[in-house]
N, C-alpha and C positions, 0 to 999 in steps of 0.2 A: 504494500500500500504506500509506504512513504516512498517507493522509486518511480509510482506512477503517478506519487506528487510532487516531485522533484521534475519527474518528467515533462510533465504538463507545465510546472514553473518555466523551465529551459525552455519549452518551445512558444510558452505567452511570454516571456520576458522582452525578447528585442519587441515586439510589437508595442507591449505598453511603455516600454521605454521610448519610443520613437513620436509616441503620441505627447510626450511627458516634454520632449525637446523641443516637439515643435513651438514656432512661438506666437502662433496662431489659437494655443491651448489656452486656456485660461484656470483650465481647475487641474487637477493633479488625482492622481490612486491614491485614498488616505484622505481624501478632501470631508467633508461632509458637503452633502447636494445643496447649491445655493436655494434661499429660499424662491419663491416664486407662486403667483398662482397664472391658471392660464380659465380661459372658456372649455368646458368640457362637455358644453351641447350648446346651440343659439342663444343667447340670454341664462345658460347656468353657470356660475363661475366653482372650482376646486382649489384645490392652493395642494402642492405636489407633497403637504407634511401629513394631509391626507391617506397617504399612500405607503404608510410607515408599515412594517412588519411582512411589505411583499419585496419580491427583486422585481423591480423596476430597471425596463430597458424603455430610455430616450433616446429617439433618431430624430435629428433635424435631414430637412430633404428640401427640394424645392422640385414642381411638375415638370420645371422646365431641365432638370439634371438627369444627362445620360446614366451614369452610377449610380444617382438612387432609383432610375426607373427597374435599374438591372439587379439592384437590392432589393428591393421591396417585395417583390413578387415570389422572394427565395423566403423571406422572413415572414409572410403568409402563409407559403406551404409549411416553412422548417421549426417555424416557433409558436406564430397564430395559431394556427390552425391545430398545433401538440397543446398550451396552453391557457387558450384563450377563457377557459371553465374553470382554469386552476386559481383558485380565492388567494394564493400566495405569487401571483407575477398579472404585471402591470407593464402595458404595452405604451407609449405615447407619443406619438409622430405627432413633429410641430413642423408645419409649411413654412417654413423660412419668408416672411414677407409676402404670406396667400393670405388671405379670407377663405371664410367661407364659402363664398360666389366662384372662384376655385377650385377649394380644396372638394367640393360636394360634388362636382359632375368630374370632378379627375377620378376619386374614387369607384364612383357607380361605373364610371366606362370602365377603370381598370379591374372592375371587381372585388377589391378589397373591402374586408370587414371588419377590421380593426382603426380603431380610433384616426383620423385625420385633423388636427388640432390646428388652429392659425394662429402663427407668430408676426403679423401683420410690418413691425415696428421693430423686429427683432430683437425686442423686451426681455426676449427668455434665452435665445439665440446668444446674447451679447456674454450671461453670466458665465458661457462655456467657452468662447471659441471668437475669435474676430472675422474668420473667413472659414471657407472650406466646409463641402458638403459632399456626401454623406458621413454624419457622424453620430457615432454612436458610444452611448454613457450606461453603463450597468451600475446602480446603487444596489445595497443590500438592505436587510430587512430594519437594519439601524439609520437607513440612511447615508452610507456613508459608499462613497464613488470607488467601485471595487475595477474597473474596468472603462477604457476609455480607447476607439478608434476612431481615423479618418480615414475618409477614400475606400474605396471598394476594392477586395480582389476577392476571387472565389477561397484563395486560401485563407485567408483572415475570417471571412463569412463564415467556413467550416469550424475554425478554431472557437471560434466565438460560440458557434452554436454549440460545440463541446461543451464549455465554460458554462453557458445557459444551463443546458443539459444536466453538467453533474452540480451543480448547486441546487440547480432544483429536487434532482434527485435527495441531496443531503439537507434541506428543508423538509422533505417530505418524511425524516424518519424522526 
């Protein structure tokens, strides 16, 4: 057990280090989640402290990005869709500077059934990152940012849902 967690270390390590360097990052592994609230239906507002006690994964995206159209649709089938019932994980796509006038007929065309949120102002966007999309923030059930990517590749996507994968597993006992 401790070699396939040393393992897993050795192979998340350069990733979250890279994300850590970049200087586009604004939060850090080890941060706690900036506070914030966002619109979480037309006129109902959440505040993300709400969402204490689950593992919470935040993508910022924008309709009009090649990488997260090519993300998203993996994180439907690979995460949503395993998920999306489990009372312990919280999904939250924020449109990078969409509405709802946007973000509601981009979903319905692309199918998607998990949360599409607007960060109109990039309000909630700015507390992580100054640039660069798709990215992606794992908090844990304390709150606190266990996990942080930019940019798409299929390998990262894989690793990530690993990560997903065995936490939730280890929540669940």
């Amino acid at each position: 057990m401790k070699a396939l967690k040393l393992t897993i270390f050795v192979a998340l390590f350069p990733l979250l280090v890279s994300a850590q360097q970049d200087s586009t990052t604004l939060t850090k592994v080890g941060d706690k989640l900036p506070a914030f609230s966002f619109e979480i239906e037309k006129g109902k507002k959440a505040d993300i402290a709400d969402y204490k006690g689950k593992l919470i994964l935040i993508n910022f995206f924008a309709t009009w990005c090649g990488p997260c159209n090519t993300e998203l649709p993996l994180v439907q089938e690979k995460l949503w869709n395993k998920y999306k019932s489990n009372p312990k994980f919280a999904f939250l796509v924020f449109g990078r500077e969409e509405g709802w006038d946007i973000l509601d007929p981009f979903k319905k065309e692309k199918g998607f059934t998990f949360p599409m949120l607007p960060d109109v102002d990039r309000s909630i966007f700015k507390k992580f990152g100054t640039q660069s999309i798709p990215r992606n923030i794992i908090a844990d059930e304390k709150g606190n940012i266990i996990y942080q990517s930019i940019g798409f590749s299929e390998q990262e996507f894989d690793e990530m849902v690993k990560f997903i994968d065995e936490r939730m597993e280890k929540m669940a006992k």
